[in-house]
Structure formats: structure tokens, C-alpha cells
C-alpha positions in Angstrom: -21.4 6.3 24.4 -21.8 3.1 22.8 -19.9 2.7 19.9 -21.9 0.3 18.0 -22.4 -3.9 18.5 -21.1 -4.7 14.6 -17.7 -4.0 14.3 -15.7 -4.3 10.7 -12.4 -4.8 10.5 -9.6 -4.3 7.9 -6.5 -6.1 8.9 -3.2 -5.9 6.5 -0.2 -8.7 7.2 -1.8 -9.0 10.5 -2.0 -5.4 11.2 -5.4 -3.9 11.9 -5.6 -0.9 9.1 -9.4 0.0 9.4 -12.0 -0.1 12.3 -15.9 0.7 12.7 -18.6 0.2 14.7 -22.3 0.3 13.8 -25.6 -0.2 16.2 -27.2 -1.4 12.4 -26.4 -5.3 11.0 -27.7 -4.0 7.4 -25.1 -0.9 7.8 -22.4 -2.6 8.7 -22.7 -5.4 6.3 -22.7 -2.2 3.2 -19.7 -0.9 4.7 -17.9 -4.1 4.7 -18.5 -4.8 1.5 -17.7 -1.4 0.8 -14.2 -2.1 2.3 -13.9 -4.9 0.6 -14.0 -2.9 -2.8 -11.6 0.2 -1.4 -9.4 -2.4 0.1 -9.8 -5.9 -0.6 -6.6 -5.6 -3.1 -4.2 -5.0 -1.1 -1.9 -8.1 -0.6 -2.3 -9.6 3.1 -6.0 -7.8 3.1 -8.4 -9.6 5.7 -11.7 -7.8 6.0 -14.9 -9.1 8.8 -17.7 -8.2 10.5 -18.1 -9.6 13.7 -21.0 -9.0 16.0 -19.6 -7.7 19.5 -22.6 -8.6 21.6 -22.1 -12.4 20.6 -18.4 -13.0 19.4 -19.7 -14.2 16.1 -17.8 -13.1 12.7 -20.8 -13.2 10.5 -19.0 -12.9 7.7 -15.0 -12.3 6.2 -13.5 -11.7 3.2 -11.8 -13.6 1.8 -13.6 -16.6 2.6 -11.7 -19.6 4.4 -11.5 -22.4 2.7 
């Protein structure tokens, strides 16, 4: 079973909290933004989407300077 090539991540102090996998970009990028609105206020909250096939983070929350 494959478990999806878009993985989003919620990672608290260093400490991964959340995990999930999607086979869909446009999925994944709604639940990550979704994540970032259940969870994005906790203090140490990192939140990304990174695309497994490549080893690209498309996209994190928040933003590095």
C-alpha cells in the first residue's frame, strides 16, 4: 500500500505531532493549510508539505525568513 507521495507534517519544539500522506498535491496543500489553522498556534509549531517522490518541501509554515 502506498501511503501517498505528499506528506504534511506538524512538528512541535522539534517533535513531530502530526503526520499524513496524500497521492493528491491539491489535497494535501488544503490539509496543510488546514493544519496550519488547528495548529499553527501552538508555540514551537512548524507545519510543511514536502513531496516524497522528490525531496522538495513545497511549502512551510511559518515561512523562513
Amino acid at each position: 500500500m502506498n501511503a501517498g507521495r505528499y506528506l504534511v507534517t506538524v512538528t512541535v519544539d522539534g517533535q513531530p505531532m502530526l503526520r499524513g500522506w496524500w497521492q493528491s498535491e491539491t489535497t494535501a496543500r488544503r490539509k496543510h493549510a488546514r493544519w496550519i489553522g488547528e495548529h499553527g498556534d501552538r508555540p514551537g509549531a512548524w507545519i510543511t508539505l514536502t513531496d516524497e517522490e522528490t525531496g522538495t518541501v513545497l511549502t512551510e509554515w511559518p515561512e523562513k525568513p
